[in-house]
C-alpha positions in Angstrom: 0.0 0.0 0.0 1.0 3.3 -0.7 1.4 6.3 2.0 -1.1 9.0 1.0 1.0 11.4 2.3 4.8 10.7 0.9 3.3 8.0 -2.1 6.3 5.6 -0.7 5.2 1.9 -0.6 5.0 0.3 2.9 4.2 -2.9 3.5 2.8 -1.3 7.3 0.8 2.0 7.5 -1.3 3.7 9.9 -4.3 4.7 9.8 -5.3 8.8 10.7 -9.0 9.4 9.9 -9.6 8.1 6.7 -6.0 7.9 5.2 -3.1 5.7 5.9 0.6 7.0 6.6 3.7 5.7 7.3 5.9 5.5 9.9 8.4 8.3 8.6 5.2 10.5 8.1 4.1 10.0 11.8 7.9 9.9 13.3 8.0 13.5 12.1 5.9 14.9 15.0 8.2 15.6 17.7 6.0 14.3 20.7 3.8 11.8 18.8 6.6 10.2 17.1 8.5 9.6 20.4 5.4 7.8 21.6 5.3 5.9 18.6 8.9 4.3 18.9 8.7 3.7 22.6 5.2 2.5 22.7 2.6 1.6 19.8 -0.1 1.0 22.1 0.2 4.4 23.6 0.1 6.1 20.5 -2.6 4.1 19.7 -4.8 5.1 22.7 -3.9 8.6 21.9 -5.2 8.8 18.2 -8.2 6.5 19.4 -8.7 9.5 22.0 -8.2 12.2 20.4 -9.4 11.2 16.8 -7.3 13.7 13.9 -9.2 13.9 10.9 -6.5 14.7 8.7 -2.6 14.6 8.9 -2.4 18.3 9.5 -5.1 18.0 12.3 -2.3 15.3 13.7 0.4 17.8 13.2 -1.4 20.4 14.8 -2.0 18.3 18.2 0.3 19.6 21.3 1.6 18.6 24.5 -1.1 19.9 26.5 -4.1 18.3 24.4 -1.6 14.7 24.7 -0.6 14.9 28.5 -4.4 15.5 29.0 -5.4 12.3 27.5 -3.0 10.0 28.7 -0.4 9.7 31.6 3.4 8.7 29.7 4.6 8.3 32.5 2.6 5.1 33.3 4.3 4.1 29.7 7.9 5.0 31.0 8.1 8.1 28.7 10.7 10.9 29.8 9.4 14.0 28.1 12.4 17.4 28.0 10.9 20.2 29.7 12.4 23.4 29.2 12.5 24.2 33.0 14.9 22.3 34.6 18.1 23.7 35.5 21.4 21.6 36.3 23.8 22.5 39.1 
């Protein structure tokens, strides 16, 4: 099958509303495609949840809508946050 974002042929794609993608198209959300490589099942709960239409309605999703879905820390996912400071 094909990716209808990229046209590359995949023998796996994911499905976001009612297109499929690849994994290089999903990986390239910074958040999202963290969740995808450390957990599927989590990414899957969170599309399940939060239901994108379109890939630039998947694109457009942030932290905040994400964190309020589901807890990564229950998945052992270590987010960056911008405030911590190292002595």
């Amino acid at each position: 099958m094909k990716c209808d974002n990229c046209g590359k042929e995949q023998t796996w794609l994911e499905m976001l509303g009612p297109n499929f993608y690849c994994h290089r198209c999903i990986q390239k959300h910074k958040l999202l495609g963290l969740v995808f490589r450390t957990n599927t099942e989590a990414f899957r709960k969170i599309i399940k949840k939060l239901k994108p239409k379109n890939y630039a309605e998947y694109m457009a999703l942030e932290r905040k809508q994400i964190e309020q879905v589901i807890n990564l820390r229950k998945y052992d996912i270590k987010l960056k946050t911008t405030n911590v400071i190292e002595l």
